[in-house]
N, C-alpha and C positions, 0 to 999 in steps of 0.2 A: 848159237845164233838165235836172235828171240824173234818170236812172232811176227812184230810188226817191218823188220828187216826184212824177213823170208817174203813178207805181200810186195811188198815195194819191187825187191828186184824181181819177184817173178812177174811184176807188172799188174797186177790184181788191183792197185789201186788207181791206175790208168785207166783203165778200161771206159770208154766213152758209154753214156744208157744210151741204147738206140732206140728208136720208135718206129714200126714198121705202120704206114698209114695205107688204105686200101681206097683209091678214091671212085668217084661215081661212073668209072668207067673198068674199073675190077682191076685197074694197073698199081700193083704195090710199089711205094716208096719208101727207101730208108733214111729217117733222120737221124743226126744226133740230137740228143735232148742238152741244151746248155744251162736251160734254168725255166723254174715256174714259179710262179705267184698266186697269189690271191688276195683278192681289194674287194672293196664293198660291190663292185660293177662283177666280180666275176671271180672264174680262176683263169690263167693265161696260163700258155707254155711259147719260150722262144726254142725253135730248130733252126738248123743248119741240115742243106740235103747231104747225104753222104754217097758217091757214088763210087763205080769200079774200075773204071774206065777214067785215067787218068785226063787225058781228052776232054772229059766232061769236067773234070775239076779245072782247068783255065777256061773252060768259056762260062762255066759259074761266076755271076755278078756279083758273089757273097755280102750277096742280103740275110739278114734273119727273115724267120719267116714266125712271125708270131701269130699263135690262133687261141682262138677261146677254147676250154675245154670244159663239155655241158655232160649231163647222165641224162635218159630217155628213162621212161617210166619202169623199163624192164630193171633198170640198172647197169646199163650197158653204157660205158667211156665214148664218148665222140670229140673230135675234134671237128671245129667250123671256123672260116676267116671272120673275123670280126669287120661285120658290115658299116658300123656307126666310124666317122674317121675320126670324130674330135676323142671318141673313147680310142680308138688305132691310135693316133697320136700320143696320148697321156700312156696308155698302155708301154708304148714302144718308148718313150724316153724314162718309165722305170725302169725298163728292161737296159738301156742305153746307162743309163747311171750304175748297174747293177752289174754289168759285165763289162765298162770302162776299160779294168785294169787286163783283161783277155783281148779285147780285142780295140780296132783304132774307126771308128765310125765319123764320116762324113755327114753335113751338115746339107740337105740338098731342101 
């Protein structure tokens, strides 16, 4: 059996990146990470929340949640919502063209 058989069925190459984010009130969330970018305006990452509680996944509006991802002078990873909406906008319809063929997005 060759290598790249053995990943597949043991699932190795399923496996979703998570992103654990720690927000301004110390409450950790887990995402999946579905895809990131970079354009002249920035770097972006689209998540999906992940949760455990089955319960929470249908009352999930399954939105993407896209956010800018910036480094502080330490060199330390942040992620922040993107305040500007005409860049939210442009941001969110490459992300929209870029993950089309995953998933079915409404026009609102």
């Amino acid at each position: 059996m060759d290598d790249i058989f053995e990943k597949v069925v043991a699932g190795e190459d399923f496996n979703p990146d998570l992103v654990s984010v720690i927000d301004e009130d110390g409450v950790e969330h887990v995402f999946e990470e579905l895809d990131r970018i970079e354009t002249d305006d920035g770097r972006f990452i689209a998540l999906l929340p992940v949760y455990d509680d089955s319960t929470e996944i249908l009352d999930d509006d399954g939105e993407l949640i896209i956010l800018s991802v910036n480094e502080d002078e330490s060199g330390e990873i942040y992620l922040e919502p993107i305040e500007d909406e005409k860049k939210f906008y442009e941001i969110g319809k490459i992300f929209e063209e870029r993950l089309q063929d995953l998933f079915e997005f409404n026009e609102e």
